[in-house]
N, C-alpha and C positions, 0 to 999 in steps of 0.2 A: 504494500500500500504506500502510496506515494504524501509523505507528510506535507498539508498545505503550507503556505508564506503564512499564512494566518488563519485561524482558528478562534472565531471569538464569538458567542450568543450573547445576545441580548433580546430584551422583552421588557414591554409594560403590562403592568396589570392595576387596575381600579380595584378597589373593595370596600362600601358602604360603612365605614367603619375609620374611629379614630387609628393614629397613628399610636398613642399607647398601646391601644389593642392588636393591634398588629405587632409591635416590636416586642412584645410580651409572647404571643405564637411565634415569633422570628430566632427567639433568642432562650428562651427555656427548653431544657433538655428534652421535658418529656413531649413535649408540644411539636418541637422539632422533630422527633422521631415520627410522626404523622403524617405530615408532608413532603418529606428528604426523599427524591428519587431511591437512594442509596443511604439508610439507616446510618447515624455514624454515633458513636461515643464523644462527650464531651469534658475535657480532664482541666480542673475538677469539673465535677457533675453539680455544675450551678448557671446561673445565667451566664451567655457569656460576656467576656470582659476582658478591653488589651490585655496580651500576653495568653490568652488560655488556647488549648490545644482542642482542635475537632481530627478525632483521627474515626478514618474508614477502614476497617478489618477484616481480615482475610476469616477461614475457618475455624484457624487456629489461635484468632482473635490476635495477631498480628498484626499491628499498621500495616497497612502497604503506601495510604495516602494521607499526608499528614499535614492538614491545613494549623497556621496558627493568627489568632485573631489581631489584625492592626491597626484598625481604625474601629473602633465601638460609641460612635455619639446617640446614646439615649433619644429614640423617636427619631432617629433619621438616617444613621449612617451603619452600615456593617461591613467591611470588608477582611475577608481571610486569606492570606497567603496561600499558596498550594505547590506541597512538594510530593514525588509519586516514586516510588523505588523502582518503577519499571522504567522511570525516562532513563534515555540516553546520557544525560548530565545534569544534577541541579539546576531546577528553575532560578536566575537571577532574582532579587529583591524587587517585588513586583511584578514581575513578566506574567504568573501565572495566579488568579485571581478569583474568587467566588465573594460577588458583592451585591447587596441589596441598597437602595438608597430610597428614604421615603417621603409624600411629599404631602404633606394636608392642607386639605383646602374645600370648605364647606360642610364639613361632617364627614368627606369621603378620602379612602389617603390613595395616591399612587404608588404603586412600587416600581421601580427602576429595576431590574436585574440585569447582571452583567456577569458571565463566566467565561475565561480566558485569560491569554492569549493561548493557547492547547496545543500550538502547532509544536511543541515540544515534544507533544506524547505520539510515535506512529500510529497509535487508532485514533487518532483525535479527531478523525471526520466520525466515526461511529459513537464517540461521547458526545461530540455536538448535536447527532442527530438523537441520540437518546434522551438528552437534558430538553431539547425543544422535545420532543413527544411526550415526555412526563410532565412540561410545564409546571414545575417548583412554584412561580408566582401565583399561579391559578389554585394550587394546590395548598399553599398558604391563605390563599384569600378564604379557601372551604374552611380551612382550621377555624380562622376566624369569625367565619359567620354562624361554624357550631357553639363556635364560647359564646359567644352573641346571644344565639338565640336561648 
């Protein structure tokens, strides 16, 4: 498979709902387990917050992908680093990215998603296509319209 120049999803999503309420399903352990295409452990097992670790685990409950959280602004911002034991070299500071950004406005909030740049990983057309077909931000928004209701 031919690794593309770039690799990057993006998506919005709307959901009738403040942005607390959303960044409370975005950012709690169990909540997150709900909507995550791919379940992942959060170390510690608390909200997250700079510095905390999201790793995705093998069988043997091994990382294999180990994001850590770098931007955390309360109601608006998440972004997590992403490092993967199968790349070919270490993701650069940045390069490779899983981020939410949230936007309120009228009672209703926007999400922003953004995951990439991927072209690091040789399947990286097959995670891209998988992450749009799970749609994480749609997937999120149901979370939140169950706390809701």
């Amino acid at each position: 498979m031919t690794t593309p120049a770039s690799a990057v999803l993006t998506s919005q999503q709307m959901v009738a709902a403040p942005a607390s309420a959303v960044w409370a399903a975005l950012t709690t352990p169990d909540l997150m387990q709900r909507w995550m295409l791919v379940p992942a452990a959060i170390v510690p097992n608390a909200p997250l917050a700079p510095g905390a670790l999201v790793e995705w685990r093998d069988a043997d409950q091994n990382p294999y992908l180990v994001g850590t959280v770098t931007a955390c602004d309360a109601g608006r911002r998440l972004t997590v680093e992403l490092q993967d034991r199968s790349w070919p070299r270490p993701a650069r500071p940045g390069e490779v990215t899983w981020s939410f950004e949230l936007t309120e406005a009228d009672g209703a909030t926007r999400i922003d998603y953004r995951l990439g740049d991927l072209a690091i990983d040789p399947d990286a057309q097959d995670w891209i296509e998988a992450y749009r077909d799970a749609d994480e931000p749609a997937r999120l928004a149901a979370v939140v319209h169950e706390l809701l209701s």
